[in-house]
C-alpha positions as CSV (number, residue, x, y, z in Angstrom):
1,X,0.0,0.0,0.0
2,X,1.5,3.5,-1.0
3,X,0.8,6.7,-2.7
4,X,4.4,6.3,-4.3
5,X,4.7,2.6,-5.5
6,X,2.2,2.0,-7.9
7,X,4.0,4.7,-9.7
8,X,6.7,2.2,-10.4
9,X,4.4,-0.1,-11.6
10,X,2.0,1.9,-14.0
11,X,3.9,2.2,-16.5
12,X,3.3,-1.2,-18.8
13,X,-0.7,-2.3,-17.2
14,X,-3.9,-2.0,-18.1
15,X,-6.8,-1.6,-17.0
16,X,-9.3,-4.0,-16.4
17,X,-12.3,-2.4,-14.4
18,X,-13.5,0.2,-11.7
19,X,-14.8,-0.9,-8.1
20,X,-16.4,2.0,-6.5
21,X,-14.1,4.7,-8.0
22,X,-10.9,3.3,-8.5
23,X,-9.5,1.8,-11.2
24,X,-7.6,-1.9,-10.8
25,X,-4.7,-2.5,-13.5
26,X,-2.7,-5.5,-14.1
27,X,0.6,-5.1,-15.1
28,X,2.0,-7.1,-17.9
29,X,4.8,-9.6,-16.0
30,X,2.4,-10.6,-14.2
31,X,1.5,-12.9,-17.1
32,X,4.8,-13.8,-17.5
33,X,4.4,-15.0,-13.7
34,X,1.4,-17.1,-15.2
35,X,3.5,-18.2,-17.8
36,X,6.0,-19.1,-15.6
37,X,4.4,-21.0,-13.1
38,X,1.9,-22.7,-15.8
39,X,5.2,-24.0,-17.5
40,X,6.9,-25.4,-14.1
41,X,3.3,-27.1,-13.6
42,X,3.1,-28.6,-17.3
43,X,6.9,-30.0,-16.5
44,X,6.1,-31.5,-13.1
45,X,2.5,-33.1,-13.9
46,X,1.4,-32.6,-17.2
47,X,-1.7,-30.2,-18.5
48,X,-3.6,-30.9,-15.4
49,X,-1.1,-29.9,-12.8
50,X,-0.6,-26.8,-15.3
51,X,-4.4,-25.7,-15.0
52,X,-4.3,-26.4,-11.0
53,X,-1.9,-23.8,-10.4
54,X,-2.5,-21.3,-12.4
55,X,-6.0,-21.3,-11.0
56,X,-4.2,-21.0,-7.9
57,X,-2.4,-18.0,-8.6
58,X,-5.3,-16.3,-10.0
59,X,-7.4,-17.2,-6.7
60,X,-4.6,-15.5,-4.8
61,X,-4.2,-12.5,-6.3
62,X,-7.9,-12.2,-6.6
63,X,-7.8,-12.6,-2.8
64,X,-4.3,-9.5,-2.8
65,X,-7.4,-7.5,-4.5
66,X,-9.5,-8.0,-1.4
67,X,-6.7,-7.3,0.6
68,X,-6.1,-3.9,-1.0
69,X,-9.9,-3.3,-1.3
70,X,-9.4,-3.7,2.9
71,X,-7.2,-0.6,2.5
72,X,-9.1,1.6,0.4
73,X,-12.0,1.4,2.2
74,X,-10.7,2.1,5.2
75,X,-8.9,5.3,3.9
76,X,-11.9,6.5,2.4
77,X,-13.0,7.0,6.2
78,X,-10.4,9.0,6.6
79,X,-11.5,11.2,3.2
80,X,-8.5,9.1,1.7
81,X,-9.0,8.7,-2.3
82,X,-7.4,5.5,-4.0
83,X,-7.7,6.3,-7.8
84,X,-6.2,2.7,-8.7
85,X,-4.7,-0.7,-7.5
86,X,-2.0,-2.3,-9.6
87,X,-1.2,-5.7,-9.4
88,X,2.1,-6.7,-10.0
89,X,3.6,-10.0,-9.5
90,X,4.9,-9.7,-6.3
91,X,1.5,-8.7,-4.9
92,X,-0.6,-5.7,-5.3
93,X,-0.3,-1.7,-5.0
94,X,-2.8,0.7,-4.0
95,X,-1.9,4.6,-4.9
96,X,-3.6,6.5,-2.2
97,X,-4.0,10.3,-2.7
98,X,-1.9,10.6,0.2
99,X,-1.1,8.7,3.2
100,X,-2.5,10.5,6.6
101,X,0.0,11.9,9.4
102,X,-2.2,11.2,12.1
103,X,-0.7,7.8,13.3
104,X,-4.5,6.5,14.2
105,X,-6.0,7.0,10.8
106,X,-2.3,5.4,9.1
107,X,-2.7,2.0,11.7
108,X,-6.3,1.5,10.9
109,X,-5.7,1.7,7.1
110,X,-2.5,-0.4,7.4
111,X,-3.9,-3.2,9.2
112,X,-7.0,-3.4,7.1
113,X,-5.5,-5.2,4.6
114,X,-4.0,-8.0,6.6
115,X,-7.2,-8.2,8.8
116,X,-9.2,-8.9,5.0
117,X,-6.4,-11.5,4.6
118,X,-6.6,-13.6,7.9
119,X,-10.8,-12.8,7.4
120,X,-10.4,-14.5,4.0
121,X,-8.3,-17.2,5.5
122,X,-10.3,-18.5,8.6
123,X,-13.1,-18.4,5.9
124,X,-11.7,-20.8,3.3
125,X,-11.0,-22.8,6.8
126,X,-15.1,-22.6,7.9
127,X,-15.3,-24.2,4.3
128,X,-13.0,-26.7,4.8
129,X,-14.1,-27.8,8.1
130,X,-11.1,-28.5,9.1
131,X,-7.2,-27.9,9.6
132,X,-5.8,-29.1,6.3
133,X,-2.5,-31.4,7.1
134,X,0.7,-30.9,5.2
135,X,0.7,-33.3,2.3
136,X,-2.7,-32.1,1.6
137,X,-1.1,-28.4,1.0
138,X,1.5,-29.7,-0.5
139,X,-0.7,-31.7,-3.1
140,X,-3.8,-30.1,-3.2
141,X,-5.5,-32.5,-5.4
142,X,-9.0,-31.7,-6.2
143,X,-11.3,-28.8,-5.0
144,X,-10.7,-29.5,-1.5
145,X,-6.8,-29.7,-2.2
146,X,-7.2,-26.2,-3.9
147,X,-9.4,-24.5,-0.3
148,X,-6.5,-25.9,1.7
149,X,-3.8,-24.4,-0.6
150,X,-5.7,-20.7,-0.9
151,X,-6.5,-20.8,2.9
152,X,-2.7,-22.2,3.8
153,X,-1.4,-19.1,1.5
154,X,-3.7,-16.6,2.5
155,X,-2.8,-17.1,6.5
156,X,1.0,-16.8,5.2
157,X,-0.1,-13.5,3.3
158,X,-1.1,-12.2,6.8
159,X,1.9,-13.3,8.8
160,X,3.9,-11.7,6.0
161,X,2.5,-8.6,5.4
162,X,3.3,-8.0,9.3
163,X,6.8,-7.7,8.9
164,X,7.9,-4.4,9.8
165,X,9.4,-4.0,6.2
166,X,8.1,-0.5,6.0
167,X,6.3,0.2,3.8
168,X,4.8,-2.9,3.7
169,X,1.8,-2.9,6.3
170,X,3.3,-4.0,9.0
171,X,5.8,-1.7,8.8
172,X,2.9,1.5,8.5
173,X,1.7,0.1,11.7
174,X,5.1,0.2,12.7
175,X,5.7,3.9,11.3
176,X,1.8,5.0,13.2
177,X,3.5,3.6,16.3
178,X,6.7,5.3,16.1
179,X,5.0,8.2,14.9
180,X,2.8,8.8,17.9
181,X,6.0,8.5,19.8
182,X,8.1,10.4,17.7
183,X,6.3,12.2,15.4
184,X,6.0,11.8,11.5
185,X,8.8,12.9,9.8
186,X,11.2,11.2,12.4
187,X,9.1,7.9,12.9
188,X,9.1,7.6,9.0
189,X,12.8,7.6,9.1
190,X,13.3,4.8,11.5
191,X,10.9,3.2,10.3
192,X,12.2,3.0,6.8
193,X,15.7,2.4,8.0
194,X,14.0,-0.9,9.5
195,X,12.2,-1.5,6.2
196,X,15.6,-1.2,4.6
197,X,17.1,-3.7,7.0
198,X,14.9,-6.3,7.2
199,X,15.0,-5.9,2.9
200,X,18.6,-7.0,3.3
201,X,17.6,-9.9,5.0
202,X,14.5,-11.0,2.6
203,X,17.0,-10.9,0.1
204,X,19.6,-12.7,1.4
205,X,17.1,-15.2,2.4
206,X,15.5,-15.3,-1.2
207,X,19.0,-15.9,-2.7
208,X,20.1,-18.7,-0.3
209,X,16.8,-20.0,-1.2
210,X,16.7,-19.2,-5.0
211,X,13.4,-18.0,-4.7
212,X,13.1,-14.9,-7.2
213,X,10.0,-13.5,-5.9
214,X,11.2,-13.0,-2.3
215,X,14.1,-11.3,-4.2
216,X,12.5,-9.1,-6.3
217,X,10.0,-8.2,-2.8
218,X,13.0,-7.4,-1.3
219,X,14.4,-5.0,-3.9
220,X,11.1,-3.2,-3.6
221,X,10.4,-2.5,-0.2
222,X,14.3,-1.2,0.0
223,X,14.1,1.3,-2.5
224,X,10.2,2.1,-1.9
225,X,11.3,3.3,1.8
226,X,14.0,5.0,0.2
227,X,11.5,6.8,-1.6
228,X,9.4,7.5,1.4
229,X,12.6,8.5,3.3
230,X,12.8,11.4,0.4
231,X,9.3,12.4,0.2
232,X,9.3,13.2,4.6
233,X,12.6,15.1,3.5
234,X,11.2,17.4,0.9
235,X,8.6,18.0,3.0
236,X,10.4,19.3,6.1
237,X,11.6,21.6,3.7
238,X,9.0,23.6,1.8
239,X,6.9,22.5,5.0
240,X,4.7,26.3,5.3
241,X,5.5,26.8,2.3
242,X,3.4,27.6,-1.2
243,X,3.7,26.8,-4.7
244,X,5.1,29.9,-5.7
245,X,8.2,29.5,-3.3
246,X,9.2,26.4,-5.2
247,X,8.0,26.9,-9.0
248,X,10.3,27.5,-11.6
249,X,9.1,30.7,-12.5
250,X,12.1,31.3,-15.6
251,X,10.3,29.3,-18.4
252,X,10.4,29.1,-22.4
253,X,6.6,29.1,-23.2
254,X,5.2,27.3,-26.2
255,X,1.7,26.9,-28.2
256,X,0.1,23.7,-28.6
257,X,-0.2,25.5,-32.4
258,X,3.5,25.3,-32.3
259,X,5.4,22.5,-34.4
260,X,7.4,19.9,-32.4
261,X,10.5,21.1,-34.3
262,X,10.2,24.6,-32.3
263,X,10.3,22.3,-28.9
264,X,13.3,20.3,-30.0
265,X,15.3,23.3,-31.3
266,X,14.5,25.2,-28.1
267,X,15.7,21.9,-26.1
268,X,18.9,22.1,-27.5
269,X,19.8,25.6,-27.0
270,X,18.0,26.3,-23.7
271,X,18.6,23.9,-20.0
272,X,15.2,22.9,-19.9
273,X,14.4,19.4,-20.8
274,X,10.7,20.0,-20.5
275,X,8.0,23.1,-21.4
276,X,4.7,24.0,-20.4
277,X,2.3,24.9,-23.4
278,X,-0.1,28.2,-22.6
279,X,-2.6,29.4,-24.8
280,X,-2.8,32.9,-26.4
281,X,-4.1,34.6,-22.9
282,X,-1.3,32.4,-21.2
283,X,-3.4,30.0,-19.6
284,X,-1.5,26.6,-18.7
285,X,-2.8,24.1,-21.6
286,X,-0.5,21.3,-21.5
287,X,2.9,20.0,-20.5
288,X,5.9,18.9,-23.3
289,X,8.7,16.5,-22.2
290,X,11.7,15.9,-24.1
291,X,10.4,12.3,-24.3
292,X,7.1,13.5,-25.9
293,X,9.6,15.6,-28.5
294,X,11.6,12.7,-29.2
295,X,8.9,10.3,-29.9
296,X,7.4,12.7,-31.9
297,X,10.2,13.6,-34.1
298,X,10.6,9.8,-35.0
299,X,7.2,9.3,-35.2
300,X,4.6,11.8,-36.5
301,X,7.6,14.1,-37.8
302,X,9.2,17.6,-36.8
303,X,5.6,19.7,-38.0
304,X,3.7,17.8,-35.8
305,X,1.7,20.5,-33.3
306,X,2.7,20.4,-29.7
307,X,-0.9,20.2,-28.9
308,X,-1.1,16.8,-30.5
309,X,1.9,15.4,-28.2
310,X,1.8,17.2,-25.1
311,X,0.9,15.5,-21.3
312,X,-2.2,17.0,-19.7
313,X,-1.0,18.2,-16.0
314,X,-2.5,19.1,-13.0
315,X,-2.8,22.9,-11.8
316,X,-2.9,24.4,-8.6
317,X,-3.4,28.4,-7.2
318,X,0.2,29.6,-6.4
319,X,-1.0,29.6,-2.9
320,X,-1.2,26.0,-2.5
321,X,1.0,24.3,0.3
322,X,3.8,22.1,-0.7
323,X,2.4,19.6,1.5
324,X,-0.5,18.8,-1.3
325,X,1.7,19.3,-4.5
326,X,4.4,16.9,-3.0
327,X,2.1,13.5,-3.1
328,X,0.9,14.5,-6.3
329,X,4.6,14.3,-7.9
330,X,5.4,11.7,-5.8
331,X,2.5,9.8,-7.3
332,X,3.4,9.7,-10.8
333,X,2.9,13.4,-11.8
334,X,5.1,14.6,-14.8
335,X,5.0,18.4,-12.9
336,X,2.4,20.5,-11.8
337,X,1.1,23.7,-13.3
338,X,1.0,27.2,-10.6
339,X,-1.8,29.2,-11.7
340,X,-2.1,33.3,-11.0
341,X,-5.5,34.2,-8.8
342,X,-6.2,35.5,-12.5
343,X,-5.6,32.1,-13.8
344,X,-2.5,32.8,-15.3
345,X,0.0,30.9,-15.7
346,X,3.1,31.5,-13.6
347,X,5.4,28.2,-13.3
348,X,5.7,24.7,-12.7
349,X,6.7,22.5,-10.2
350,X,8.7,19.1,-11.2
351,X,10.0,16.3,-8.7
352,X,13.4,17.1,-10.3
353,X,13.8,20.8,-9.0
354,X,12.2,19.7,-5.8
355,X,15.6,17.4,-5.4
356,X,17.3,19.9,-6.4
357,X,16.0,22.6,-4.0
358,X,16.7,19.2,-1.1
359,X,20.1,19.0,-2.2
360,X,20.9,22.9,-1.5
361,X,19.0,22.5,1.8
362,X,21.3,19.8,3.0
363,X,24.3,21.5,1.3
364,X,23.4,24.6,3.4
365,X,22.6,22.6,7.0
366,X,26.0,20.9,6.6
367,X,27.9,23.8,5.8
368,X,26.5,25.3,9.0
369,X,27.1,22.4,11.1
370,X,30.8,22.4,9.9
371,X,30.9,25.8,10.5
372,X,30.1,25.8,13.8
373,X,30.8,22.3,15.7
374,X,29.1,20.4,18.4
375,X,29.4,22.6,21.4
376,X,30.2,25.8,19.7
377,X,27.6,28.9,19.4
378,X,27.6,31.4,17.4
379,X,27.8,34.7,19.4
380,X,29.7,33.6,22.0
């Protein structure tokens, strides 16, 4: 669950419905997972053993819907959108609009999921009548063979998804404890430095086991609370403060009339790798990345219009905190257009010169500290 990893995984799904609002994708390894596993079955036992578990697999990640379904409706009690879910092979990713600071709305919404989990689990046990015994999991012959499998998996889900591997959920019940302790910015950095450890040892284990999925888990969670490490950073630092303090207000404007050859020649002979397109009264119409130029030069050709290329963006009042812009960007965003009270537009705002303005900050906090050590005070 995160308002920052389904980012990583949107690029290459699709869509396959809408439940209450939000959209669910699947990306596109995760039928190379089917293929996988359905191959491995064929080799072992034939067609039928094929058919058996990838039936299985769809059953589970059916039931990883469920589980993120126990997310999103608990963060729409907090007013919490989720536009999408994205499963993925190692499991599945909800983007919330943003995750809530107060640590008792972030442990309710973390342990909802697992709580659908072990709900689905001692279910598929009420079914079963019984405790299934180890061969019979092992096996799973038959329908009954199949309930003890799902049920078995499902209760592993739950004990899994309670590691404190933030930001898995059991480390966001882990972050909404340390946060009531510590408060949010420094609990999330514990927290991740956990998550980061206890990636280490997932992947150490995966490798010694050769088990590519616990692997691949592992390199997720480490770099997700890497990312979540970043995003509490940039906000201590434009915390109070608005859009306008952060835009980049020094801009090359261009026409959605305009041919793509204009955008490329202005690429080369200006810094900016990316343009916002403004209409004739300079309202914010659109958004031009050198990707978009690129394609379009060795695609539809150099007299293309802008207007057929560019990325539609999201636009906020110049007096809108940091604190709202921030999840946007972290969620996927390409930038994010600063609007006059007139309607104007007077900037943008990428993730890029956000890291950028994060790297002076630290730059500046370490030249101070080296400029006056521990137990010195200026003035004295």
């Amino acid at each position: 669950m995160s308002h920052t990893a389904s980012a990583m995984g949107r690029r290459w799904s699709f869509s396959i419905g809408t439940v209450k609002g939000t959209a669910v994708r699947i990306h596109a390894t995760f039928f190379l997972l089917l293929l996988w596993v359905g191959i491995g079955g064929w080799a072992t036992g034939g067609p039928t053993a094929a058919l058996h578990i990838i039936t299985l697999i769809c059953l589970v990640f059916f039931c990883v819907v469920l589980h993120e379904f126990g997310h999103i409706f608990a963060a729409r009690r907090f007013g919490v959108r989720t536009p999408e879910v994205v499963l993925l092979p190692i499991g599945g990713v909800s983007r919330l609009e943003r995750i809530p600071e107060e640590p008792r709305a972030e442990f309710v919404i973390a342990i909802a999921g697992p709580l659908v989990t072990l709900a689905i689990a001692l279910g598929l046990l009420l079914v079963l009548g019984r405790m299934p015994s180890a061969e019979e999991i092992q096996l799973g012959g038959g329908v009954q063979g199949m309930i003890a499998q799902l049920a078995y998996i499902n209760l592993f889900l739950f004990l899994f998804n309670l590691i404190p591997a933030f930001p898995m959920d059991g480390g966001r019940v882990l972050r909404a404890g340390l946060s009531a302790w510590l408060g949010h910015s420094q609990g999330t950095r514990v927290a991740a430095g956990i998550g980061q450890f206890c990636a280490i040892l997932l992947g150490v284990a995966g490798i010694f086991s050769s088990n590519i999925i616990l692997v691949l888990i592992a390199v997720f969670v480490y770099f997700a609370a890497g990312s979540e490490t970043g995003i509490v950073a940039l906000r201590d630092i434009t915390a109070g403060k608005t859009a306008r303090e952060s835009m980049i207000d020094n801009f090359v404007r261009l026409q959605a009339s305009d041919p793509v050859a204009t955008a490329a020649s202005t690429l080369i002979h200006s810094d900016q790798g990316e343009f916002p397109v403004l209409d004739h009264h300079g309202h914010l119409v659109g958004f031009l990345t050198r990707d978009g130029i690129i394609h379009a030069l060795a695609g539809p050709g150099p007299d293309t219009p802008i207007g057929q290329v560019m990325l539609d963006i999201p636009q906020v009042s110049q007096w809108t905190r940091m604190d709202e812009i921030i999840p946007m960007l972290a969620s996927g965003t390409k930038a994010v257009g600063v609007a006059a009270d007139d309607g104007l537009c007077l900037g943008y705002i990428t993730w890029e010169n956000l890291m950028e303005e994060l790297l002076i900050s630290r730059a500046l906090k370490r030249r101070k500290a080296e400029s006056f050590p521990a137990g010195a005070h200026p003035g004295h």
